[in-house]
N, C-alpha and C positions, 0 to 999 in steps of 0.2 A: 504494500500500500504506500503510495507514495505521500513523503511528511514534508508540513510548512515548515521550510529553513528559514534560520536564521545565520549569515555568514559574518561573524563577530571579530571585529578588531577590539583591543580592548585600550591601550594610550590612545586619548583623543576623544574616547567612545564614553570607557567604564570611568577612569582614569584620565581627571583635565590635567591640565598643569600645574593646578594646587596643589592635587596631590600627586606629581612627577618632582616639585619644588620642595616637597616635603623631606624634614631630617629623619632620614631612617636610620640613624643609629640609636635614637628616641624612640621612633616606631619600634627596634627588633629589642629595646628592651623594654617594651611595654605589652609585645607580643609575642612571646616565644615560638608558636609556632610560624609566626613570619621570620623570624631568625633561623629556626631550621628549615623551613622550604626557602628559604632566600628570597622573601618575596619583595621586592624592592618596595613598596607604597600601598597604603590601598585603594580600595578604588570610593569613587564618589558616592555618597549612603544618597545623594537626590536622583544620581543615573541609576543605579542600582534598584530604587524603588521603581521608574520609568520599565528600564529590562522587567520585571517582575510582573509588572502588569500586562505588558507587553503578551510574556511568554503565560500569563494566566487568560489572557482573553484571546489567544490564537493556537495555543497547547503546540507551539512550534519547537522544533529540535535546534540546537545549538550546534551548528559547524567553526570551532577556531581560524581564524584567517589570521589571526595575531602573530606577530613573531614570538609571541610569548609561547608558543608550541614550538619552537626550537630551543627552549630551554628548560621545560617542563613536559613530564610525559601526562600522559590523558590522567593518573591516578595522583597526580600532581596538583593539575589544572582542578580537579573535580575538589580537593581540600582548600585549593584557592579561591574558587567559587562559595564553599561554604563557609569560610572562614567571611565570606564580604558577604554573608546572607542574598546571594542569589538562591534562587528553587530550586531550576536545573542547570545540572552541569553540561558543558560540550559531551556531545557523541561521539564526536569523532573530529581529526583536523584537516584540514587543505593539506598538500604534499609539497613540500621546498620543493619549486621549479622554476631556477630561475632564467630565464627567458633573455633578459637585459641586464649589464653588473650595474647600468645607471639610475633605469628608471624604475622604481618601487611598482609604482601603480599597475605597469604591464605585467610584472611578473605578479603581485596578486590576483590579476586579472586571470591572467592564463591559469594560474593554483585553482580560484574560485570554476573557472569553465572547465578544465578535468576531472573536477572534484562532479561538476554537473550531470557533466558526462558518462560519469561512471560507476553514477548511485542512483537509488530512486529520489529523485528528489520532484517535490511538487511547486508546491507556487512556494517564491524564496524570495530576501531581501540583503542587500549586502548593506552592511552597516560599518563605515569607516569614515577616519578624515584625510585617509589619501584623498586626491578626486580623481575619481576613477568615473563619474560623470562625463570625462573626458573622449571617452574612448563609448559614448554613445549608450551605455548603460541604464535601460531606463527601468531596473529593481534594485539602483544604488542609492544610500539618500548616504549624503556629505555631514559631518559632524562639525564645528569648531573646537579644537582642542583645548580651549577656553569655557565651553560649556558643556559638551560631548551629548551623550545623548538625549540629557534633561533639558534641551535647545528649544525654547517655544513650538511648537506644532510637530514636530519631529513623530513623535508618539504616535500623532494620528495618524501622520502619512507613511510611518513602518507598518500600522493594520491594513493601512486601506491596500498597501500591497499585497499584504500576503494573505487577503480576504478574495484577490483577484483569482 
């Protein structure tokens, strides 16, 4: 049966700048299990509630597009998730293929269309702040990495995709 994806950056997305700005040496003593998963920051508690809703009013699955899957394995990722009070964790990640050594966006692009490729996947939204808009995408919605997903209208217009 094919499942609403969600194809998830998380700097940018979960994770603004405030907290990429943030003293992690503060953080990993204040949270020990971000000390031993090495989690560098956490992510935003007003995108995190935005994701939540999200994934409670469209029971969509979670694909990683992040880089944060090349340094974290899926059972990783999934104590990182609940450690930030997400619901669900990723299924599964995109596959490093880089495509370009320059440009980010192409070689997420190409990850996220193999990934399409060669799962079931149903009606999907790719949620980043590359722009990857660029490349004529029209199930990509763009984040500021100043407010990431908690972005005025955002919310709506990641369901009305993936209700298409």
């Amino acid at each position: 049966m094919k499942k609403r994806t969600i194809f998830l950056d998380i700097d940018g997305v979960l994770a603004t700048n405030k907290e990429y700005s943030r003293n992690r040496t503060k953080f990993h003593k204040k949270f020990e299990i971000a000390r031993k998963l090495h989690i560098p920051y956490p992510y935003n508690p007003e995108c995190v509630k935005i994701l939540n809703e999200i994934l409670q009013e469209t029971d969509s699955q979670i694909i990683l597009s992040s880089d944060w899957r090349l340094h974290w394995d899926i059972e990783e990722i999934d104590q990182i998730f609940k450690f930030n009070q997400i619901i669900k964790s990723p299924v599964g990640f995109t596959q490093n293929m880089h495509v370009s050594m320059s440009n980010l966006e192409k070689n997420r692009i190409n990850e996220i269309e193999n990934y399409i490729k060669n799962h079931d996947v149903g009606s999907y939204v790719i949620i980043d702040d590359l722009d990857m808009g660029f490349y004529g995408l029209d199930r990509f919605v763009k984040t500021k990495d100043s407010e990431g997903i908690k972005q005025t209208g955002l919310k709506e217009k990641i369901i009305k995709i993936l209700s298409e």
